[in-house]
MIDOSE-1310 file (N, C-alpha, C; in nm, 2 decimals, decimal comma, always signed):
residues 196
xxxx	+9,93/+12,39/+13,51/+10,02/+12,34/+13,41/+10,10/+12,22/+13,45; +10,17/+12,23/+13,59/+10,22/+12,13/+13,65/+10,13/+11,99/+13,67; +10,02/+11,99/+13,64/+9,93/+11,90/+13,65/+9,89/+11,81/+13,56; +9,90/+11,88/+13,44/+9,87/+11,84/+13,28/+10,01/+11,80/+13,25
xxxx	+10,12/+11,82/+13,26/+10,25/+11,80/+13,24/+10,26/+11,65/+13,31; +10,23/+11,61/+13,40/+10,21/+11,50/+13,50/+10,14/+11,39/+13,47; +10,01/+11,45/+13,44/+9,91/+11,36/+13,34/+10,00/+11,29/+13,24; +10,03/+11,38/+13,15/+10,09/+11,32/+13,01/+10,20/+11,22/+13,05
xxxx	+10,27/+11,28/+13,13/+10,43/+11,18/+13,18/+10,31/+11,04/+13,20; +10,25/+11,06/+13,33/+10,13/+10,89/+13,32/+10,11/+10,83/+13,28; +10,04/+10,93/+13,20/+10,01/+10,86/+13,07/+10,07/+10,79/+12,94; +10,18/+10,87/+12,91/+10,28/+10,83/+12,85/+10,33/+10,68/+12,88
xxxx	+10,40/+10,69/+13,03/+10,41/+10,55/+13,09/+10,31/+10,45/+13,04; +10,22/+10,48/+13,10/+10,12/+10,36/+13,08/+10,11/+10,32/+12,95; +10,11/+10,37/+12,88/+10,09/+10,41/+12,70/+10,20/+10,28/+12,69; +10,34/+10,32/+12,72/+10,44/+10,30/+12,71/+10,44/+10,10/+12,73
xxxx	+10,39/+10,07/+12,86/+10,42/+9,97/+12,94/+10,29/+9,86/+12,86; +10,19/+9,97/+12,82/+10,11/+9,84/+12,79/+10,16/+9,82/+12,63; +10,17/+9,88/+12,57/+10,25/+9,84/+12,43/+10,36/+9,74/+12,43; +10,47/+9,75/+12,50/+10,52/+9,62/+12,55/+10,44/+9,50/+12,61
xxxx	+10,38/+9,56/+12,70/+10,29/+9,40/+12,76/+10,21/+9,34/+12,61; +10,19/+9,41/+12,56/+10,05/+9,32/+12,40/+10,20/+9,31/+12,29; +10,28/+9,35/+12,31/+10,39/+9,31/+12,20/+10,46/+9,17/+12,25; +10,48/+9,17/+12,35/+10,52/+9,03/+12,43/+10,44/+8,94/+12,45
xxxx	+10,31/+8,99/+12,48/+10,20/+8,85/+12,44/+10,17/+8,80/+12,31; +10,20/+8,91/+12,21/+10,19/+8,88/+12,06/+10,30/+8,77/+12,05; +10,42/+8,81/+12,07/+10,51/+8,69/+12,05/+10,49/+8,60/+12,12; +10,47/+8,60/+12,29/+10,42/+8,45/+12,33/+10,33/+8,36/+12,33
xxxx	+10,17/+8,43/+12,22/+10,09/+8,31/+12,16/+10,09/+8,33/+11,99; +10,16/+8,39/+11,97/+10,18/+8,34/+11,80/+10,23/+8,20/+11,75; +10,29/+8,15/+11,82/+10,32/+8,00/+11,81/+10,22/+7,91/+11,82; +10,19/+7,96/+11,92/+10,01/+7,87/+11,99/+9,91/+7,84/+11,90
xxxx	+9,86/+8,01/+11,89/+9,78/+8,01/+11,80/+9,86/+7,95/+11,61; +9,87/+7,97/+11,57/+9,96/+7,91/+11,44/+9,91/+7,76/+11,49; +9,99/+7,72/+11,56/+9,99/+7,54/+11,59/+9,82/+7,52/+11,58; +9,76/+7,61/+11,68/+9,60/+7,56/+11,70/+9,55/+7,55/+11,52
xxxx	+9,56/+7,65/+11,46/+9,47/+7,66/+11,38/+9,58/+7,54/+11,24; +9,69/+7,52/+11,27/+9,76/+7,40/+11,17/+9,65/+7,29/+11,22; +9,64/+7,27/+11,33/+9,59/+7,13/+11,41/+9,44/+7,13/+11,36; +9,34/+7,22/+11,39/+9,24/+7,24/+11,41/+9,14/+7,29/+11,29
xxxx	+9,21/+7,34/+11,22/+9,14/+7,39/+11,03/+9,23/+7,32/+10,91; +9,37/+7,33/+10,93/+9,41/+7,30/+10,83/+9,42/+7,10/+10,82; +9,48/+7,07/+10,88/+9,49/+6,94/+10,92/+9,35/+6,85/+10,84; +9,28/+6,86/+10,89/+9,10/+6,86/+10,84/+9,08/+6,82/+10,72
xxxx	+9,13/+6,99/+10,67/+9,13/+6,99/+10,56/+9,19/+6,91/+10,44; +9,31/+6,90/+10,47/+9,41/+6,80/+10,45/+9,40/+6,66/+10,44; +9,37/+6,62/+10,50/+9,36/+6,50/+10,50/+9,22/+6,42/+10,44; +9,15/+6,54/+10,40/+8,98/+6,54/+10,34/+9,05/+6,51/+10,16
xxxx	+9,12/+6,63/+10,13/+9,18/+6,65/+10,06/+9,30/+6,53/+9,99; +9,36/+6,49/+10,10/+9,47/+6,37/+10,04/+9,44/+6,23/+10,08; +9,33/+6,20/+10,08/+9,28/+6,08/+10,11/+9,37/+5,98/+10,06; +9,44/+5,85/+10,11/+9,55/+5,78/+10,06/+9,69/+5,83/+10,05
xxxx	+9,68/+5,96/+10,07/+9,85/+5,99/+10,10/+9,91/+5,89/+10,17; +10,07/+5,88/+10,13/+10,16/+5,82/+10,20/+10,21/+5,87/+10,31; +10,22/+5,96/+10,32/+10,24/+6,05/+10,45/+10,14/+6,16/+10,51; +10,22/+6,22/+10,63/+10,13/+6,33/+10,69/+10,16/+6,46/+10,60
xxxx	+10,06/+6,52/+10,55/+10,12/+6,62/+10,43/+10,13/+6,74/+10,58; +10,06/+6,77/+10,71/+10,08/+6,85/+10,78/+10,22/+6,86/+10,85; +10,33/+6,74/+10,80/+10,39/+6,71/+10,87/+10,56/+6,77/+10,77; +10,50/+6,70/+10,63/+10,61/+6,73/+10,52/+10,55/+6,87/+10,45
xxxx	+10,59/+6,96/+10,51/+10,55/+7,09/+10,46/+10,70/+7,19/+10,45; +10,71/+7,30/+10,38/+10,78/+7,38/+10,39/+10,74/+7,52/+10,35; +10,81/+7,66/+10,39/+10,78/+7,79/+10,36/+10,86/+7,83/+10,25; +10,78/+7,90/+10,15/+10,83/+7,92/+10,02/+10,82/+8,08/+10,01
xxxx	+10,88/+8,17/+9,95/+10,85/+8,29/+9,96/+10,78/+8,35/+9,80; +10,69/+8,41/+9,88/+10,61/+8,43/+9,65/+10,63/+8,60/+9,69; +10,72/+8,67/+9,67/+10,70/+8,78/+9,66/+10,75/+8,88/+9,81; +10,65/+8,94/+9,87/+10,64/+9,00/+10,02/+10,59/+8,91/+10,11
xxxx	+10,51/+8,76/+10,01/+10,46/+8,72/+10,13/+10,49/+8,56/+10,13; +10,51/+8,50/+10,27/+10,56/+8,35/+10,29/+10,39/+8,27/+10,26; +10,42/+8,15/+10,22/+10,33/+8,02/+10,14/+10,38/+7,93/+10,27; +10,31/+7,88/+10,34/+10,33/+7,73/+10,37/+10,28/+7,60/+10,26
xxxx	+10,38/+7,55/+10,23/+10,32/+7,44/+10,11/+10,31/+7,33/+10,18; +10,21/+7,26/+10,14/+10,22/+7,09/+10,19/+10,22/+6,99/+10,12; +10,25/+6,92/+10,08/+10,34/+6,79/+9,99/+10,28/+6,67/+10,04; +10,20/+6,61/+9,94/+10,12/+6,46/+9,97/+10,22/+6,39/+9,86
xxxx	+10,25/+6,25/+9,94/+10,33/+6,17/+9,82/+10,18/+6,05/+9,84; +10,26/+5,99/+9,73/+10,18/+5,85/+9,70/+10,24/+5,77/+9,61; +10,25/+5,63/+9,73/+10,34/+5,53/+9,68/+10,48/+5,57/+9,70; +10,52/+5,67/+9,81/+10,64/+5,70/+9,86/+10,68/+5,85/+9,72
xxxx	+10,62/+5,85/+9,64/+10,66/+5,98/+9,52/+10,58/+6,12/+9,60; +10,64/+6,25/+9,65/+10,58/+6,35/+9,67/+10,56/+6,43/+9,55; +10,41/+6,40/+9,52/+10,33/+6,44/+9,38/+10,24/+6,55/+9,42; +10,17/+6,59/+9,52/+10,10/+6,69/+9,52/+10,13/+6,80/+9,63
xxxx	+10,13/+6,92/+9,55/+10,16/+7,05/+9,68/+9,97/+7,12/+9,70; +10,03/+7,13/+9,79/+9,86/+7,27/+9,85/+9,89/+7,36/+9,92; +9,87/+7,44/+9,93/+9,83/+7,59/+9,98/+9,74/+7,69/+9,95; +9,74/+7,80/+10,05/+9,63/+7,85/+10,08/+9,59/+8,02/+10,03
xxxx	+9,55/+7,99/+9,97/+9,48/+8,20/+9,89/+9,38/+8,20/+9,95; +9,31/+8,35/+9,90/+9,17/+8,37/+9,96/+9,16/+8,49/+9,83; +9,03/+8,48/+9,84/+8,97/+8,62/+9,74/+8,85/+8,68/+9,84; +8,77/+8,81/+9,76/+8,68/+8,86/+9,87/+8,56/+8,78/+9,81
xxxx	+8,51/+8,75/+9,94/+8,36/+8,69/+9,90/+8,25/+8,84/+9,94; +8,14/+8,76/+10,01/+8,01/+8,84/+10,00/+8,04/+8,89/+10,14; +8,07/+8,86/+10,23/+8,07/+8,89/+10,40/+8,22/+8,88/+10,43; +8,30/+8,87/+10,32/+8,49/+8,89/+10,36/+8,54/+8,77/+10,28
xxxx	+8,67/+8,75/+10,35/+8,75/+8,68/+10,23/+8,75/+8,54/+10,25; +8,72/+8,46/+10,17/+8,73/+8,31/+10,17/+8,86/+8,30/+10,10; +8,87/+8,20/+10,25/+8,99/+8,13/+10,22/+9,00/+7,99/+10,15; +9,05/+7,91/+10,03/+9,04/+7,87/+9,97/+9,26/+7,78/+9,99
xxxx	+9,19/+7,67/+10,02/+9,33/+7,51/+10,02/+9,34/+7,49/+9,87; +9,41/+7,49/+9,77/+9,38/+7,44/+9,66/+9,52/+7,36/+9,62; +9,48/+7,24/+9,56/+9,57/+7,11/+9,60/+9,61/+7,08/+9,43; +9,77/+7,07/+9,37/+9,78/+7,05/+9,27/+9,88/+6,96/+9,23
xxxx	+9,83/+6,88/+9,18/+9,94/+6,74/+9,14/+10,01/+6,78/+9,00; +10,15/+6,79/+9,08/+10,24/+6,84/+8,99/+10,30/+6,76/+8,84; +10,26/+6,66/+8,85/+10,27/+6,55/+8,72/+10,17/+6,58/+8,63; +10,08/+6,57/+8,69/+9,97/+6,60/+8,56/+9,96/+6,76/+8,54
xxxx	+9,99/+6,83/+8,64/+9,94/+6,95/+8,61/+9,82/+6,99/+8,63; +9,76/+6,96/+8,75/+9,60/+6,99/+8,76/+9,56/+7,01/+8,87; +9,42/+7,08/+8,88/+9,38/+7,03/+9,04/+9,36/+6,94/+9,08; +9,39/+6,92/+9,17/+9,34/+6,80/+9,26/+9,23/+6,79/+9,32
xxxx	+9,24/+6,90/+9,39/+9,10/+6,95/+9,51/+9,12/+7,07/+9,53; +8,97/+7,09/+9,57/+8,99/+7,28/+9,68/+8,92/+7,23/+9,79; +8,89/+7,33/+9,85/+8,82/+7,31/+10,00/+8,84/+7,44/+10,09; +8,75/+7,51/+10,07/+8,72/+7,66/+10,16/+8,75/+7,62/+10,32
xxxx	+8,87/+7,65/+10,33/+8,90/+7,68/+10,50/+8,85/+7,76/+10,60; +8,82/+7,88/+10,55/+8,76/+7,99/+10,62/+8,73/+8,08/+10,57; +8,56/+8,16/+10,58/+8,48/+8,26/+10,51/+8,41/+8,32/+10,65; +8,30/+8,40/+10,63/+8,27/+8,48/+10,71/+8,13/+8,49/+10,62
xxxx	+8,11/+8,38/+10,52/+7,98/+8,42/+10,42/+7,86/+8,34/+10,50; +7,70/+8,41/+10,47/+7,61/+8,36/+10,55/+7,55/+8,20/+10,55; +7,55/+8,16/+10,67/+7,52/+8,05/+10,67/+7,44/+8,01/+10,55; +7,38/+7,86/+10,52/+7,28/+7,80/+10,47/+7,33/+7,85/+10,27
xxxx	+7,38/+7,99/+10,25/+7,42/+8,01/+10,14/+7,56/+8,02/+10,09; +7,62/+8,12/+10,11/+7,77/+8,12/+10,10/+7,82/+8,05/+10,16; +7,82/+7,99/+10,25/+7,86/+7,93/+10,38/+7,86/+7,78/+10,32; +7,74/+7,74/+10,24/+7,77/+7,65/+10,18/+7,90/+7,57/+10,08
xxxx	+7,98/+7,70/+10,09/+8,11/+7,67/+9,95/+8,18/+7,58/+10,06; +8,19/+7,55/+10,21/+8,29/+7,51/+10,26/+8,18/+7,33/+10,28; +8,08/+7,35/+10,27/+7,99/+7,22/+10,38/+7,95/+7,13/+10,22; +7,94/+7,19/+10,06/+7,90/+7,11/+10,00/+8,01/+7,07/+9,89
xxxx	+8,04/+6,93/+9,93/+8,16/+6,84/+9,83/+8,06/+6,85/+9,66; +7,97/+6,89/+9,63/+7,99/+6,85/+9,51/+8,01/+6,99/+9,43; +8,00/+7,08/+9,50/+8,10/+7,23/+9,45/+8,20/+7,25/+9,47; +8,28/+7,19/+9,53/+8,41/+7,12/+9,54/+8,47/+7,06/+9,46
xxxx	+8,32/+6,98/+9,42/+8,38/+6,88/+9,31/+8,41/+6,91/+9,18; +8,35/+7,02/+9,12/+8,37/+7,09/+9,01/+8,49/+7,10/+8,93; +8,57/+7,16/+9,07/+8,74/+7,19/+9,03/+8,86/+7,08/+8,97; +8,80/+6,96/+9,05/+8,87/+6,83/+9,00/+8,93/+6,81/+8,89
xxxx	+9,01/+6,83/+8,89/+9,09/+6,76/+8,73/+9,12/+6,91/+8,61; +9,07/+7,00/+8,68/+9,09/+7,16/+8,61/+9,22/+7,18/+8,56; +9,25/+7,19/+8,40/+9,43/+7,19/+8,39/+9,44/+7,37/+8,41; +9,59/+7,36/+8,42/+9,63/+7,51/+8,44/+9,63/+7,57/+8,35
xxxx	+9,55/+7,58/+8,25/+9,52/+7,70/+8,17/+9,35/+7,70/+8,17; +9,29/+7,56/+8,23/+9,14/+7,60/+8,17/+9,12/+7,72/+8,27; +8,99/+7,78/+8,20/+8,98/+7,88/+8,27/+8,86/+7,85/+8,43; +8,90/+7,95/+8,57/+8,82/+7,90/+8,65/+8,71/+8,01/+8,63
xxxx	+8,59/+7,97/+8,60/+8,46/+8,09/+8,60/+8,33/+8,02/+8,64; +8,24/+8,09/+8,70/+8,10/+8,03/+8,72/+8,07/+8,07/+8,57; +7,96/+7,94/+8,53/+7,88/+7,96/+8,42/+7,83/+8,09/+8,34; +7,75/+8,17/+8,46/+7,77/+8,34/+8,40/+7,82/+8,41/+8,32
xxxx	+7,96/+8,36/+8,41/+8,10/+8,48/+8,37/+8,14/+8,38/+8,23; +8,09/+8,28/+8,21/+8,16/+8,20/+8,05/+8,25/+8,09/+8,09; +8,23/+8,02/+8,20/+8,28/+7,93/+8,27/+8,22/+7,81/+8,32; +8,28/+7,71/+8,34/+8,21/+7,59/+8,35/+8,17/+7,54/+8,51
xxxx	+8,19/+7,64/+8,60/+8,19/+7,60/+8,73/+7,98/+7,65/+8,79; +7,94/+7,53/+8,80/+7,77/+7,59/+8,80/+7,80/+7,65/+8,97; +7,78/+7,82/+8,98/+7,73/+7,89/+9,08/+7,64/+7,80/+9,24; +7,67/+7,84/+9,35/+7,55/+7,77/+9,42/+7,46/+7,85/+9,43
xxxx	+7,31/+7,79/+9,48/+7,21/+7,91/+9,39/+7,23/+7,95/+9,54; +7,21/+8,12/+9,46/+7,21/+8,20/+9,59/+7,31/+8,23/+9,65; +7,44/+8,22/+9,60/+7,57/+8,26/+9,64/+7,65/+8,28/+9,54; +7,60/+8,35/+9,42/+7,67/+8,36/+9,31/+7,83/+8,46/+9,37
xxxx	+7,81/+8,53/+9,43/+7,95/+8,61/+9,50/+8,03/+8,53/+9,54; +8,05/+8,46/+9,67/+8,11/+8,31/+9,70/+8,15/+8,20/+9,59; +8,03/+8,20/+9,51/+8,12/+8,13/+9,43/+8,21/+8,16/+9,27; +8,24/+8,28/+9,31/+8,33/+8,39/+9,22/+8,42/+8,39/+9,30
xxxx	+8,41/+8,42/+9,42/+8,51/+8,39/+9,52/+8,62/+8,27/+9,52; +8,56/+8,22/+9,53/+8,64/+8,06/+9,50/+8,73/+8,03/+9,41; +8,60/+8,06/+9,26/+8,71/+8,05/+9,14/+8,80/+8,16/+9,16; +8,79/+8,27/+9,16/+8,89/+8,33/+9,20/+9,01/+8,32/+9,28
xxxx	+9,00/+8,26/+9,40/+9,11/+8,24/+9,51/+9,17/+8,08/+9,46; +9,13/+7,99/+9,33/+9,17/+7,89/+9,25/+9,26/+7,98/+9,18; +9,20/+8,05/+9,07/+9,26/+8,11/+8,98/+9,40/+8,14/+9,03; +9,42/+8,27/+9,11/+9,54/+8,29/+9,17/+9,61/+8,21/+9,24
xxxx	+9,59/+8,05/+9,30/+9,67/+7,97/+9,32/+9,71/+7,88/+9,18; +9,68/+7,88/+9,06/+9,74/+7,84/+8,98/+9,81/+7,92/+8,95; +9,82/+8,04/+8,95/+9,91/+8,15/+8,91/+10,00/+8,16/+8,96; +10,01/+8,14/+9,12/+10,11/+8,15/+9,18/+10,20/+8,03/+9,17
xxxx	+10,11/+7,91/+9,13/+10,23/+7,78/+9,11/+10,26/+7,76/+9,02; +10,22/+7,86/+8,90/+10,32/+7,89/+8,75/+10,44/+7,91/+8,80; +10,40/+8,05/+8,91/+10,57/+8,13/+8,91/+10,64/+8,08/+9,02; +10,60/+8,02/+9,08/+10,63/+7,95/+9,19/+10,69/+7,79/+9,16
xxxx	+10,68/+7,75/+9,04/+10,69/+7,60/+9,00/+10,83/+7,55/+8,98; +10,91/+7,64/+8,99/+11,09/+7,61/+8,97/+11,13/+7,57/+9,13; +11,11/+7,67/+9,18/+11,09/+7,64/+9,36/+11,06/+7,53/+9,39; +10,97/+7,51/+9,38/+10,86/+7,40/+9,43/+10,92/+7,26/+9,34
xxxx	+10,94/+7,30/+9,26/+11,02/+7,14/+9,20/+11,17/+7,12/+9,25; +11,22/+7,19/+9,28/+11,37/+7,19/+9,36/+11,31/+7,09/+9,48; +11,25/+7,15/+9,56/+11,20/+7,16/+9,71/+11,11/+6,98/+9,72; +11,06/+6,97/+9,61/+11,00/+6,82/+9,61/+11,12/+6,72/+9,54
xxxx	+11,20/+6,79/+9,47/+11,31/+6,66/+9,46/+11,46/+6,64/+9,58; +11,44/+6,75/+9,67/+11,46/+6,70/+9,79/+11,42/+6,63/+9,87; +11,27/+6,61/+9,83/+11,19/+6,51/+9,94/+11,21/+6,37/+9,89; +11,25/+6,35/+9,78/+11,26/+6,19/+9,74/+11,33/+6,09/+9,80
């Protein structure tokens, strides 16, 4: 009994000490990591995305709160006016969630761009939503009420062949970023007529 009683105290410890050690490394590369993947996915994207911006949109960013969960927005001006916000949703694709940038100029009210940041869908097919600009191109100039659908579903967005999931995906993780910058659009206009 005195042995098993001994065990568990050990064990306990150990239990104990390594839960601290991975809680303290959690806090000492969450910054890291965060920075790597601003630098290294988003950045990319961005700048694919805001071609002719006046500024660094990775640079004029701020955190907005939609609910339970924080938005990093990023703000492209042009011609010194900060006209366009982006941020990032995701919906489930075919092999997990694609992540979807979707970029909206707040003057006109429309998309600007998208651009799949990160999926987990199979190469050469799904995988395609992030490598081919002219399914990209689709979304361009989309106002916030048209509706986002592949052709199928009653929608003008043509499917890529062979990844009709992925590309439900997409419209979908679009859809819900115009949704969010409905309810989100009082905020977000405060926060850009600070930037002027």
């Amino acid at each position: 009994m005195k042995e098993m009683i001994k065990m568990v105290v050990v064990l306990t410890i150990l239990s104990c000490f390594s839960g601290g050690l991975l809680a303290k490394l959690n806090v000492i590369t969450k910054e890291p990591i965060a920075q790597q993947i601003l630098e290294l996915v988003t950045a990319p994207v961005l700048r694919t995305m805001f071609g002719g911006a006046s500024n660094d949109p990775t640079a004029d960013r701020f955190t907005i709160t939609d609910g339970a969960q924080e938005r990093d927005v990023f703000v492209a001006a042009y011609d010194g006016e900060p006209t366009t916000v982006a941020f990032e949703t995701s919906a489930k694709g075919y092999g997990g969630d694609v992540g979807l940038m979707v970029a909206i100029d707040v003057n006109e009210e429309k998309l600007m761009a998208v651009s799949v940041t990160t999926h987990t869908e199979t190469p050469g097919l799904g995988g395609e939503a992030k490598d081919n600009p002219s399914f990209a191109a689709q979304f361009a100039g989309l106002g916030l009420t048209d509706p986002i659908q592949v052709t199928d579903d009653g929608g003008g967005i043509n499917a890529m062949s062979g990844a009709t999931i992925t590309s439900r995906a997409v419209c979908t993780a679009a859809t819900e970023a115009l949704d969010v910058y409905k309810n989100l659009k009082p905020q977000l206009s405060e926060k850009l007529e600070g930037m002027k």
